[in-house]
C-alpha positions as CSV (number, residue, x, y, z in Angstrom):
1,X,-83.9,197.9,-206.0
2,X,-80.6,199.7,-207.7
3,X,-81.5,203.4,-209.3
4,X,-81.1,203.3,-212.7
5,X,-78.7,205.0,-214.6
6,X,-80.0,208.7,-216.2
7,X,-80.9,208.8,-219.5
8,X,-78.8,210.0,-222.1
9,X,-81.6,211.9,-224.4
10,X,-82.5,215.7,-223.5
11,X,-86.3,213.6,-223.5
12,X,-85.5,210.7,-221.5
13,X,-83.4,213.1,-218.9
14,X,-86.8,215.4,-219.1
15,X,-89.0,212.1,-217.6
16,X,-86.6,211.4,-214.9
17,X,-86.6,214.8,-213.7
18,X,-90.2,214.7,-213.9
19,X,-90.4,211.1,-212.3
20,X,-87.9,212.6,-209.3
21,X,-90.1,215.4,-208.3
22,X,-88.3,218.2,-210.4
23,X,-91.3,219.5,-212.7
24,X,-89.4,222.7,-213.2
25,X,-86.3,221.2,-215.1
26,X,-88.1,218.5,-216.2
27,X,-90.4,221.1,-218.2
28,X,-87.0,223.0,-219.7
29,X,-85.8,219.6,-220.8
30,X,-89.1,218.2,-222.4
31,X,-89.4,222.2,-224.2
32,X,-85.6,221.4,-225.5
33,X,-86.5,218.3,-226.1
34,X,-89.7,219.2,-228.3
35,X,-87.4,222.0,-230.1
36,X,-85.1,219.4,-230.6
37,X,-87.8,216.7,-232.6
38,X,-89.0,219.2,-234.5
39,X,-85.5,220.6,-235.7
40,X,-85.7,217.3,-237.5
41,X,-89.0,216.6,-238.0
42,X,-89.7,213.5,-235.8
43,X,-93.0,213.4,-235.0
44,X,-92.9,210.7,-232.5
45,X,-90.3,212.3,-230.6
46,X,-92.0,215.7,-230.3
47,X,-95.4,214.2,-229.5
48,X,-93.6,212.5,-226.5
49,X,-91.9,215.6,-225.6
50,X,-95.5,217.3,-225.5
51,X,-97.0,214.4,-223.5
52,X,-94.1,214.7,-220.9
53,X,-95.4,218.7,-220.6
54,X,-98.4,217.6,-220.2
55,X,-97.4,216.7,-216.9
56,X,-97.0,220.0,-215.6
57,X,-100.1,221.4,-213.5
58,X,-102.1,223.8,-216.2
59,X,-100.1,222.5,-219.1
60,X,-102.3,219.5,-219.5
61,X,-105.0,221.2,-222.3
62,X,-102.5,222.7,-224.2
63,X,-99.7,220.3,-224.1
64,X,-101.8,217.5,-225.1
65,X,-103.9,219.5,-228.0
66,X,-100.6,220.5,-229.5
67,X,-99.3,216.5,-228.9
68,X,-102.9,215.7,-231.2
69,X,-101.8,217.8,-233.6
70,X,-98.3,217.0,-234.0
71,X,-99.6,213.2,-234.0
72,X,-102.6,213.6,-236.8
73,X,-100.5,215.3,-239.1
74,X,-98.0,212.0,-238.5
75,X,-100.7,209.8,-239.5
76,X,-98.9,207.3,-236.7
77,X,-101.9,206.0,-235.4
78,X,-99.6,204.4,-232.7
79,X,-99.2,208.8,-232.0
80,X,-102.6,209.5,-232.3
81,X,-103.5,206.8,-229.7
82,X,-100.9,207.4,-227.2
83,X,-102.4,211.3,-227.2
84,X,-105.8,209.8,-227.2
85,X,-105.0,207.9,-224.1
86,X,-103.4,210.9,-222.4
87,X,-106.0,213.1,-223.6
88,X,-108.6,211.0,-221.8
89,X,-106.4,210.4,-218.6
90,X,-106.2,214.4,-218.6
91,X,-110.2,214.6,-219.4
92,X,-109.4,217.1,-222.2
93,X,-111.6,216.5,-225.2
94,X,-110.2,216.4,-228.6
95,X,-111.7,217.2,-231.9
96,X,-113.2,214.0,-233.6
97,X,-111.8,212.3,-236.2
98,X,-113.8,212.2,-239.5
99,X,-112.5,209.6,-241.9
């Protein structure tokens, strides 16, 4: 199997660095890339960008609290699921929803 080609997005970049062992870069992108999303408000992107941090050892709780935050004030329930799932991968508990 061929490599692909790196992504183009400071986010995409952030999960190949991640994917190829670099945490440390990977992390600086994803934080740029967080920065980024919410220098234009987009939700989606931000939440991802807080997911990939999530990644790094001790950066789970707060990456992924911050992510359900981000997503429940998006009201993207695609968002608020996609933490959810993380959240549970993670085992860190997240405030319930009361509808």
């Amino acid at each position: 199997a061929g490599h692909l080609p790196m992504p183009e997005t400071l986010l995409g970049r952030a999960v190949y660095a991640m994917d190829n062992g670099d945490m440390s870069e990977g992390a600086s992108l994803a934080r740029r890339a967080r920065i980024e999303a919410q220098s234009i408000a987009n939700s989606r992107d931000e939440v991802l960008s807080l997911l990939a941090l999530a990644r790094i050892e001790g950066q789970e709780d707060s990456a992924i609290r911050a992510a359900y935050e981000v997503a429940d004030r998006s009201d993207d329930k695609n968002l608020v699921t996609a933490v959810s799932r993380a959240a549970h991968a993670a085992a860190v508990p997240l405030p319930k929803k009361v509808f």
